[in-house]
Every structure is written in C-alpha cells, then in structure tokens.
C-alpha positions as CSV (number, residue, x, y, z in Angstrom):
1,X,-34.8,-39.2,-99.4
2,X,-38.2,-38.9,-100.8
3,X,-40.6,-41.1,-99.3
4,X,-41.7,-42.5,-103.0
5,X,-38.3,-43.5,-102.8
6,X,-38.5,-44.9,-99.1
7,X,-41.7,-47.2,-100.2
8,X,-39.5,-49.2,-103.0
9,X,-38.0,-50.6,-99.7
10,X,-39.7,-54.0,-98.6
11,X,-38.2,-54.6,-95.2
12,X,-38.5,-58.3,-94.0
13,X,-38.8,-58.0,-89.9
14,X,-38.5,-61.2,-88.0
15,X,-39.6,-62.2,-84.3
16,X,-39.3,-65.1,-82.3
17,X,-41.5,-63.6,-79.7
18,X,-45.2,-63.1,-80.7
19,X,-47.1,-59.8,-81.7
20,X,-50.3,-61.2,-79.5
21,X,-47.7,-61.7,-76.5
22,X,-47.4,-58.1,-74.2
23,X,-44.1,-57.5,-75.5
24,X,-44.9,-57.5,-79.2
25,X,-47.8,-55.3,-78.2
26,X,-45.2,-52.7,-76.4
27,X,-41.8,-53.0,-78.3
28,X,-42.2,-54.5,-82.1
29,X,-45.9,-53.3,-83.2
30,X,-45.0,-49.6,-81.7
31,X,-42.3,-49.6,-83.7
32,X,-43.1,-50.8,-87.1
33,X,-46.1,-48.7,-87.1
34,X,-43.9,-45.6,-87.0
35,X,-41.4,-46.9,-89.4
36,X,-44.6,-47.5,-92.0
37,X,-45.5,-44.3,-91.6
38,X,-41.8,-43.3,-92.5
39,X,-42.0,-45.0,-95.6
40,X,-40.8,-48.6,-95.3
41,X,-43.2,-51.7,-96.7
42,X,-43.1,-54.0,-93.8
43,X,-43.5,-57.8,-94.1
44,X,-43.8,-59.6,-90.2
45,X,-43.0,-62.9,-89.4
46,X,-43.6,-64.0,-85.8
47,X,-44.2,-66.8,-83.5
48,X,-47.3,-66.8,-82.0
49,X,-48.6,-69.3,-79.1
50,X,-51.5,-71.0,-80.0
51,X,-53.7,-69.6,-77.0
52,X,-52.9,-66.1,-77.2
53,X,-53.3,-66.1,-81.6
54,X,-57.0,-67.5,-81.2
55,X,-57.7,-64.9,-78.7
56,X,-56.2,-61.6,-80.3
57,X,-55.4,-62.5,-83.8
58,X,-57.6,-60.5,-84.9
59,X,-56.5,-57.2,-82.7
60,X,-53.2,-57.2,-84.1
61,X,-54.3,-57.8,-87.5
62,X,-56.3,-54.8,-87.8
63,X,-53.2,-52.9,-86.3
64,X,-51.1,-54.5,-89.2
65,X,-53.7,-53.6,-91.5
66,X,-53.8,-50.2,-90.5
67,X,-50.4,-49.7,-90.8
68,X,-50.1,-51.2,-94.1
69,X,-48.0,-54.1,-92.0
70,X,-47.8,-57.7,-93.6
71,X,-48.2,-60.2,-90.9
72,X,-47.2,-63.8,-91.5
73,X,-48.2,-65.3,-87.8
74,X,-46.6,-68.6,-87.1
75,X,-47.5,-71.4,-84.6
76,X,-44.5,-71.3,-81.6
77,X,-44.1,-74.7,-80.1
78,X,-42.6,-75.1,-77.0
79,X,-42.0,-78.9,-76.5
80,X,-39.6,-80.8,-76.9
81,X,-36.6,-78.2,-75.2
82,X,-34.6,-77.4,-78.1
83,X,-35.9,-80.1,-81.0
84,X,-39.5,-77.5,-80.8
85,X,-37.0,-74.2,-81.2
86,X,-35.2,-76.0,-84.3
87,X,-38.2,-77.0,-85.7
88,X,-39.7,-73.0,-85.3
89,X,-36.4,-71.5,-87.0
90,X,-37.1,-74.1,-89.6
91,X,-40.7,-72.6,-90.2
92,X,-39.9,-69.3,-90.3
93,X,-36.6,-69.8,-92.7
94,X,-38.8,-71.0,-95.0
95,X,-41.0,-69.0,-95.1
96,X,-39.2,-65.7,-95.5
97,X,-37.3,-67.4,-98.4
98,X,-40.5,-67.8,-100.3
99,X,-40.8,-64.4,-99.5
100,X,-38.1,-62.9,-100.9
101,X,-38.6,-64.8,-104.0
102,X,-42.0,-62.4,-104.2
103,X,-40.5,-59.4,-102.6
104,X,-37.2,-59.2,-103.2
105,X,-36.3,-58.2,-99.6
106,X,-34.0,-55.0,-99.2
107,X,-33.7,-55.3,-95.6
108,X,-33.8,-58.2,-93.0
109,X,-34.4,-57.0,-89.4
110,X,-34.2,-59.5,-87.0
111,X,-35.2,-59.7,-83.6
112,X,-33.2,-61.7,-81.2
113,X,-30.6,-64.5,-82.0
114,X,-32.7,-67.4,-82.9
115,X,-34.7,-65.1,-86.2
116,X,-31.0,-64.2,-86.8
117,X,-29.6,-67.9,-87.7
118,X,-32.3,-67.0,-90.6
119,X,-31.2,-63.4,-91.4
120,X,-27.3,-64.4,-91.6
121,X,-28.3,-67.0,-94.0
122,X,-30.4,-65.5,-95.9
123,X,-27.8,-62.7,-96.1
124,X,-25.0,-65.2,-97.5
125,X,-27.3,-66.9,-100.1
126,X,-29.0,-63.6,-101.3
127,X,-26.7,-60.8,-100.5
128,X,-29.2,-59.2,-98.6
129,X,-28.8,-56.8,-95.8
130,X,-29.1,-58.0,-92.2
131,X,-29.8,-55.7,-89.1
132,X,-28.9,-58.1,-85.7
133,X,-31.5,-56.3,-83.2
134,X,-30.2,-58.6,-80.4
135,X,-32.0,-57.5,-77.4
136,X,-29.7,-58.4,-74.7
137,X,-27.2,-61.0,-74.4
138,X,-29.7,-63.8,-75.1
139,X,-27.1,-67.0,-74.3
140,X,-25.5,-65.7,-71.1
141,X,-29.4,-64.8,-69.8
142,X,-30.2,-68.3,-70.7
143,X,-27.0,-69.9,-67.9
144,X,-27.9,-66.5,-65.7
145,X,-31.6,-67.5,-65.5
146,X,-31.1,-71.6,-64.8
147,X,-32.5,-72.5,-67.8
148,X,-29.4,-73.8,-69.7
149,X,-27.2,-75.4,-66.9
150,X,-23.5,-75.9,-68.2
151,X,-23.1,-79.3,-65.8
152,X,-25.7,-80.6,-68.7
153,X,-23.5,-81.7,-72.1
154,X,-27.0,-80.9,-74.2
155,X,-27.3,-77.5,-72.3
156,X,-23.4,-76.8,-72.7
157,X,-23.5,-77.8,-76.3
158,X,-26.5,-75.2,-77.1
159,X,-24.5,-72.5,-75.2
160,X,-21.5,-72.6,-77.5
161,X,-23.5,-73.0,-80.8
162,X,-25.5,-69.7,-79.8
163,X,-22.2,-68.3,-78.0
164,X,-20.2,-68.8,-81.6
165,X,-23.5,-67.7,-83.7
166,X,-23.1,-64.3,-81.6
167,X,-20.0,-63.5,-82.6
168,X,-20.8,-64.4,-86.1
169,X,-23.7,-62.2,-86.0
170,X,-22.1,-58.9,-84.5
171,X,-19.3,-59.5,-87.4
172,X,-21.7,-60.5,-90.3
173,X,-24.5,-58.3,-89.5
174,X,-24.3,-54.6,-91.5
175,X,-25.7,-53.2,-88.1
176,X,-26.3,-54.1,-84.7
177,X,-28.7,-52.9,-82.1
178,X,-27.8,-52.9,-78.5
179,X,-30.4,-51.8,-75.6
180,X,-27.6,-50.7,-73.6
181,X,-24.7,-48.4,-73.8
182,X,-23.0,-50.7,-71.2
183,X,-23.9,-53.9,-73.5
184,X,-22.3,-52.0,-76.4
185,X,-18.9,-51.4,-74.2
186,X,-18.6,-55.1,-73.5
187,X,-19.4,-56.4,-77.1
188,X,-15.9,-53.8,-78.1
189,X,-14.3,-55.4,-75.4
190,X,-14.7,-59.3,-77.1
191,X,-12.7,-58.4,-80.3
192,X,-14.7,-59.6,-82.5
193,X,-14.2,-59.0,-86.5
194,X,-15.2,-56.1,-87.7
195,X,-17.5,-54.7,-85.0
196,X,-16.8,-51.4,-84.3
197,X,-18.6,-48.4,-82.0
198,X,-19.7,-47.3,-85.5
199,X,-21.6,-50.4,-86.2
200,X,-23.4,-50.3,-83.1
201,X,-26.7,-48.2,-82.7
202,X,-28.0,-47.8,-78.9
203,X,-31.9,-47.8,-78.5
204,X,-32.8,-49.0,-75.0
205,X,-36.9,-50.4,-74.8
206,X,-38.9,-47.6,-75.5
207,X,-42.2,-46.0,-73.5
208,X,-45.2,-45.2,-74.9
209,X,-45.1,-41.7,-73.0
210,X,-48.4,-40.9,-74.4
211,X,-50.2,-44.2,-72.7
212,X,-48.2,-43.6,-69.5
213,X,-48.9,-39.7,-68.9
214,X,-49.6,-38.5,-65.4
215,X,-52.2,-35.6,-67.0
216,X,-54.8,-38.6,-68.3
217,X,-56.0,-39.2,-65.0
218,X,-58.2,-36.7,-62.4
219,X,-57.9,-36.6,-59.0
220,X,-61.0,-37.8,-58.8
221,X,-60.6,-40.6,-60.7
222,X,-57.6,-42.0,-58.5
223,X,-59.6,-41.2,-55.4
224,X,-62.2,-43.6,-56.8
225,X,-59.0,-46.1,-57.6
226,X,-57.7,-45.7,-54.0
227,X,-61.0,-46.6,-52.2
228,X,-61.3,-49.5,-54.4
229,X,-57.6,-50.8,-53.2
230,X,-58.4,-49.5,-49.7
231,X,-55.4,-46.9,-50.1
232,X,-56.1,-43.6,-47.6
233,X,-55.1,-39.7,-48.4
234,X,-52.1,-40.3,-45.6
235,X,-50.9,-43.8,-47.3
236,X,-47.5,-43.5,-49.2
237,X,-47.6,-46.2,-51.7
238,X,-44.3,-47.8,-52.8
239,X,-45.0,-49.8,-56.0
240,X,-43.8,-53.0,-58.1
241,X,-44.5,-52.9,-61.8
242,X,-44.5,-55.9,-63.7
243,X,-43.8,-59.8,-63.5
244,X,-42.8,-61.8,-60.5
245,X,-40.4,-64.2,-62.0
246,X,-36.5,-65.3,-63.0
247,X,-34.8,-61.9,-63.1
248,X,-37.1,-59.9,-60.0
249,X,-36.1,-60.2,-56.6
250,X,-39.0,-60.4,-54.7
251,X,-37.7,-61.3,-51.4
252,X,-35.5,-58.2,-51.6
253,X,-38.3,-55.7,-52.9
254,X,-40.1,-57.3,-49.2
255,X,-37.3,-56.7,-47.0
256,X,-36.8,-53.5,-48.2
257,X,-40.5,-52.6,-47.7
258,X,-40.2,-54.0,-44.3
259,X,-37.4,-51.4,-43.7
260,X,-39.6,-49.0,-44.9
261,X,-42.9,-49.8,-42.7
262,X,-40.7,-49.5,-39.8
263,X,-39.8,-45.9,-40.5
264,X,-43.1,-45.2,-42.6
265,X,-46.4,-45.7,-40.8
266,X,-48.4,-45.8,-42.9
267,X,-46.4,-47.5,-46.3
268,X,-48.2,-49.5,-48.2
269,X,-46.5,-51.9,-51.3
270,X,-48.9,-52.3,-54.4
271,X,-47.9,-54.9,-56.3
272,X,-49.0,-54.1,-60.0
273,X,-48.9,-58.0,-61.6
274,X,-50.8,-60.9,-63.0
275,X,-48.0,-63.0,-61.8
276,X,-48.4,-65.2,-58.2
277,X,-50.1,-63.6,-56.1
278,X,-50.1,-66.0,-53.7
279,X,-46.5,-66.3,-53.4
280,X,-46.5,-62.8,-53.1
281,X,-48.7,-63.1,-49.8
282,X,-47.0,-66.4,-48.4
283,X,-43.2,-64.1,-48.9
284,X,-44.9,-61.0,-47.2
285,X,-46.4,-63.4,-44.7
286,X,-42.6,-65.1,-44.2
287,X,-40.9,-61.6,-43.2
288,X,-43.7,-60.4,-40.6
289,X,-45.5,-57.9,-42.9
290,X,-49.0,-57.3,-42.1
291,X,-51.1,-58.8,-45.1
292,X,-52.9,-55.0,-44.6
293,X,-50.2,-53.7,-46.1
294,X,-49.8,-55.7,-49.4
295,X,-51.9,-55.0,-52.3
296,X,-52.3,-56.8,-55.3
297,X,-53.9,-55.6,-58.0
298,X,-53.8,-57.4,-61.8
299,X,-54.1,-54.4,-64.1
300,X,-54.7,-54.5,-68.6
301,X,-52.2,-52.2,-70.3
302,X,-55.1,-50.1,-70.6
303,X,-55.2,-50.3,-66.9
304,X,-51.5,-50.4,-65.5
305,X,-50.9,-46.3,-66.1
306,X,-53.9,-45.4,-63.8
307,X,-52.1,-48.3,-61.2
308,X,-49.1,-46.8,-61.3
309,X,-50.3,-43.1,-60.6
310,X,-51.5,-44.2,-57.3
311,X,-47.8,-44.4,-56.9
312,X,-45.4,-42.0,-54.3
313,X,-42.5,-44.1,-55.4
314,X,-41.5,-47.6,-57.1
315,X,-39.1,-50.0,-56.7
316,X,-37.8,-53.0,-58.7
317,X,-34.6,-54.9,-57.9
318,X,-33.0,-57.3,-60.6
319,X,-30.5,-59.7,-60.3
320,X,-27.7,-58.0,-61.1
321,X,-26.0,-61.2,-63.2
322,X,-23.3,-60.6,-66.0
323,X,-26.1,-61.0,-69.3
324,X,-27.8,-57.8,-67.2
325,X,-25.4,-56.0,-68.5
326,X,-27.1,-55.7,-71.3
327,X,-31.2,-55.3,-70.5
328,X,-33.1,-52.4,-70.1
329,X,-35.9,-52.6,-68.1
330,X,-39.1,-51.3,-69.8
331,X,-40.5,-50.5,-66.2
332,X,-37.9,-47.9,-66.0
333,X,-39.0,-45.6,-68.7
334,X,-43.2,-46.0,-67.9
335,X,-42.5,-45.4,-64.1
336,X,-40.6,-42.3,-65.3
337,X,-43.1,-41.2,-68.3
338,X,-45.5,-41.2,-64.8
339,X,-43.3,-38.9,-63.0
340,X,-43.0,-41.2,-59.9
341,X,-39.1,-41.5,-58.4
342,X,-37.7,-45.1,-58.4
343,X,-35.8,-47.1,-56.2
344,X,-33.9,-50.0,-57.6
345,X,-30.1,-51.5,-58.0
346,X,-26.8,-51.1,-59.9
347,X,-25.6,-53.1,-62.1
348,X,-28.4,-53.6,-64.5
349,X,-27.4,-51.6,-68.1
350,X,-27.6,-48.4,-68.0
351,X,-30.2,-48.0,-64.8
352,X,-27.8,-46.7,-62.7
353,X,-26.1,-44.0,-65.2
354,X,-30.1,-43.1,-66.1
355,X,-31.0,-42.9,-62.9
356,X,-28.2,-40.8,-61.5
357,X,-28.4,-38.3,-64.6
358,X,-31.6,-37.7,-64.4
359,X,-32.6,-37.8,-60.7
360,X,-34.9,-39.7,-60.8
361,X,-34.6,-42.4,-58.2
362,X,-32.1,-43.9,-55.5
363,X,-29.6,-46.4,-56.5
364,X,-29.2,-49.7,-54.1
365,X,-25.5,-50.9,-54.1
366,X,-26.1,-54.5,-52.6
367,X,-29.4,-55.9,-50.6
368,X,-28.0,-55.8,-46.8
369,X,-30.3,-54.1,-44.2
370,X,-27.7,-51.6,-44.8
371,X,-28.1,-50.7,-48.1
372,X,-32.2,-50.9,-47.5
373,X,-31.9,-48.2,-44.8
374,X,-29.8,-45.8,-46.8
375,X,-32.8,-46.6,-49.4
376,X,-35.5,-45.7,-47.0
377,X,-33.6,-42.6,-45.9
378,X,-33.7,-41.0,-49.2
379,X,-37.7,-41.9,-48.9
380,X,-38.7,-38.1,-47.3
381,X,-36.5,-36.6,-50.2
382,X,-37.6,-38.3,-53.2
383,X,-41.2,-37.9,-52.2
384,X,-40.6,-34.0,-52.9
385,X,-39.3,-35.0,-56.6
386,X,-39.7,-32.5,-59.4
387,X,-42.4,-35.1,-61.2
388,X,-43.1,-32.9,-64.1
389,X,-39.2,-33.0,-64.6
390,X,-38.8,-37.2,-63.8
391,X,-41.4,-37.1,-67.4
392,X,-39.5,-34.3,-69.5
393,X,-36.9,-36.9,-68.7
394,X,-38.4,-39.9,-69.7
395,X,-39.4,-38.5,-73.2
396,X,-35.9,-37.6,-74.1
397,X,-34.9,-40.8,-73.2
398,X,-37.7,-43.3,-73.7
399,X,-40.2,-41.5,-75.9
400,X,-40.9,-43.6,-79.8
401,X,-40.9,-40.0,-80.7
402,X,-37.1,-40.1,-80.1
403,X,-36.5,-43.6,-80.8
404,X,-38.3,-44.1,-83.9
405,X,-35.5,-42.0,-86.0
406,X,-32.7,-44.1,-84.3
407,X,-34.0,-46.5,-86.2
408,X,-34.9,-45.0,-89.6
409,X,-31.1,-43.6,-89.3
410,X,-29.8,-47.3,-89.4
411,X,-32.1,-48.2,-92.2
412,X,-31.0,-44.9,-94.0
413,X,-27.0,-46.0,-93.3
414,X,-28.4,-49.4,-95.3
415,X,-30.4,-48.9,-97.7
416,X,-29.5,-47.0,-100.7
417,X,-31.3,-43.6,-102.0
C-alpha cells in the first residue's frame, strides 16, 4: 500500500483518559505519532481534567501539531458518580458525529469501553469500522478495585450494563485489542459471537526504550544522583516504580524489603513516586524498618530513567485479582528497557510467562515470609544479571519500534487498499 493511498484514511481515535494525563503522554500520543508517520490522518478526541488542560494544553498541542494530529480536547467531569461519565460519553458522541459528517471517518479506534458505547454506535448508524482497544477488563477492575460494590443495586446495575456492552463490543467490533495473551485466552473462553483468536491482536503497553536506556546516563552522573539521595558505592538499592494506590501492594513490597535488610546490610528501598509519601514512612515505620533505609524520591518522566538506574533490582507486587488477568504493567517493560532484574508476583497477565522467558526477574507465588525468603535468596544471583541482555529483551517485547506495526497490521486487515 502506497502511503498516498494510506493518507485518504481519516482515522477517528477516541479516549476517555486525557493526552495531558501521564498515561496519554506514555501510551496514546507515542502511538499515534508513529501511526501518522505511517500514513494515517488522525483526528483525537479526549477527556481532559480541567487542571491538567490549563497547565499543558499547549505541550500536547504542539505534539499534535507536529504530528499532523487533530486534537479535539474535552472537559472530563468527575461528579456526580456515574450521571458526570454519561454526561462525558454524551460530549464526545456528539462530537465525533459532527465529525464524520466533515471527515467521513474510515476508521474508529476506541480506547477503553466507555469511547466504545460511541464507536459501536456510530458503527451501526454509519457502517463504519470499529477497532475495541479495551485495555484490560475494565468492569471486573472496577468490583476488583472497590469502586463498584455489587451489595449496591446502582453499582450492580452499572456492572451488568458495562458487563453486556463487553460482550457486544468483542462481537461487534471488526478487531479487538487485548494487552495480554492471558486476557485474550479468557475472552475465547466466554463464547461470545463471533470472536475468534483471529480477531484478536495482542499488544501489551509499550516502552519508550529510547527514554529508558541504561547508556544516557554516566557514571558520574549517578554518583552525583546517589549523593543527593544519600545512596553509598556498597548500598544495593531495591526499587518501586510508579503509584502507591488500588492495585500496589505496598505493605507486601515492605515486608519483603524487611526480609531483605535482614540478609542484606546494607539494602536500601527507593521508592520512585509522587504518590503518599507519608504513608509510605508511617507503613515502613509500622514493620520496624529504619526510616534510613527508605527513600523517596518524586521524579518527571524526564527524570524517572536516571531514578531507576540507581537501581540493583526492582520490585512491584500487584493484587493478583481475576480483571488482572488482563493488565500489563507498564513498569515491567521501562525497568527491563533499564536492564535492572525484577522481583514481582504471578498472576498478573503475562508477567510471569515474560518474566520466566526472558530471565529477567524472580517470580513470587503468594506473600508468606516464605515466599519472601525464597525471593531474597535469588537476590545474590540476579544481582549478576546479563543487563545488556534484560534490554535486548525488552525491545523485542516492549519497544514502539515493534509495537507500532502491530498496529498498522490491524488497520491494514481494515481498511481497504
């Protein structure tokens, strides 16, 4: 296909989540700028809290102009609980059929289950085609997290509505996108109408490998890091990447850092967050830890790769519930771009399977003092990884390089020559 060709293709790409929000910044913008450049006319609708617009509207503007991007950012409400979500989809159903009217969409990607109550529809009144990008088992993560509790009629109301729209979306939808190979195996598993393996594409959350590359930073320049976060040439430094929040088990992550301190000296945990420090100190303070031993350090994108290389190993535990089945873990991939060796659980999408194919970590199979001493007895032999190897890894894997043409391949299966 000829890229004059390609550029006859206006693709409508949806978002409930923002592009000023981290994640747009790290898994939608990444993305669409690559596709651009693969000759697809991209229009963007996204919701954007009011805060974070006024402060970096204009960032991700340029971005979108650059990239010859479209962006339509609209105002996400939050409150009331549900009514404010409703009232969002409304917005941005509207919009993308006065759209179409201009544009004559040839593709609608959508992002998530609430943009694709808008794709389906749109698909049914205009026969265009409809990509479901679901991004985890959104429902289920919803009852997992607390947020949706069944015992409420409202809550288990919402739950079924989204629960049937799931199922209509993997059978309507002309392709859908799972993060997960173990995701995909459970979807074939809920016989549903026409989905089949073939409809399903696997592309787990990607790594920008080039951001996150070990070579960017000198020896001097983490020595300078180090004495700034009071971290010696004998320290090993077991990191935490990332928010403190519903799905990270921070108690764990302690107690298993405990473990470690007992057999390890001179371990220290850096916790790589904007998220609570405090209760981060009060929970280290709960188990017995010495506060000397806890560092917190708030880091930029910008900034988080030159965190992370102060790293000898990292660790995140996730509740392993039934909707993180489907999640993959963007830590994984930028702790592995970095070459560092992770410790974490099973049961969270493909971790395990990655981990153990790749060697690039330890698995946990539960969160006794049991499992946390096997854990910290595998310590002396991951610190002797093959780092440059852990990265070689991560690019084949994680890289947009390789990710990016997973997704023009779907868009090629749709759209016609």
């Amino acid at each position: 296909m000829s890229i004059g060709k390609e550029k006859k293709h206006n693709v409508l790409y949806m978002s409930y989540d923002g592009m000023t929000d981290p994640l747009g910044q790290s898994q939608v913008l990444p993305y669409l700028k690559g596709l651009s450049g693969s000759g697809y006319r991209f229009t963007l609708i996204s919701c954007e809290k009011p805060d974070r617009l006024a402060s970096g509207k204009n960032i991700i503007q340029k971005i979108c102009d650059d990239s010859n991007i479209e962006w339509h950012p609209l105002k996400y409400t939050k409150k009331p609980p549900i009514l404010s979500t409703v009232s969002d989809l409304r917005k941005m159903k509207s919009l993308a059929i006065r759209l179409n009217k201009e544009k004559k969409f040839s593709l609608i990607h959508c992002r998530g289950y609430i943009t694709s109550i808008a794709g389906l529809s749109m698909k049914k009144k205009y026969g265009v085609p409809f990509l479901f990008d679901m991004r985890g088992f959104w429902a289920d993560e919803k009852v997992d997290a607390g947020a949706w509790r069944l015992s409420n009629p409202a809550y288990r109301m919402v739950y079924k509505y989204f629960k049937k729209k799931e199922r209509a979306f993997l059978s309507k939808s002309d392709k859908v996108i799972s993060l997960t190979h173990k995701g995909a195996e459970e979807m074939l598993k809920w016989d549903v109408k026409d989905l089949t393996s073939e409809k399903i594409s696997v592309i787990p959350c990607s790594a920008d490998t080039d951001l996150f590359d070990p070579e960017r930073f000198s020896a001097e320049m983490k020595d300078s890091l180090k004495k700034e976060l009071k971290i010696t040439k004998e320290d090993i430094v077991i990191s935490y990447l990332g928010s403190i929040g519903t799905w990270y088990m921070l108690d764990e992550m302690l107690i298993f850092f405990k473990e470690a301190g007992k057999r390890i000296e001179n371990a220290k945990m850096l916790f790589i967050t904007y998220d609570e420090h405090e209760r981060i100190r009060n929970a280290a303070k709960e188990k017995g830890i010495d506060p000397e031993r806890i560092i917190i350090r708030p880091g930029r994108r910008d900034e988080v790769p030159a965190l992370v290389s102060l790293s000898d190993i990292s660790v995140f535990f996730i509740r392993p519930t039934y909707s993180k089945i489907s999640s993959s873990p963007t830590k994984q991939g930028e702790i592995m771009a970095m070459g560092i060796p992770v410790i974490c659980n099973d049961r969270v999408g493909d971790v395990e399977d990655i981990v153990n194919s790749t060697g690039s970590g330890y698995v946990v199979h539960g969160f006794r003092n049991s499992d946390f001493e096997k854990a910290v007895e595998r310590i002396p032999f991951l610190l002797k990884s093959d780092r440059s190897a852990i990265r070689s890894k991560a690019k084949e894997l994680y890289s947009l390089d390789v990710n990016i043409p997973k997704y023009v391949k779907c868009y090629k299966e749709l759209l016609p020559e």
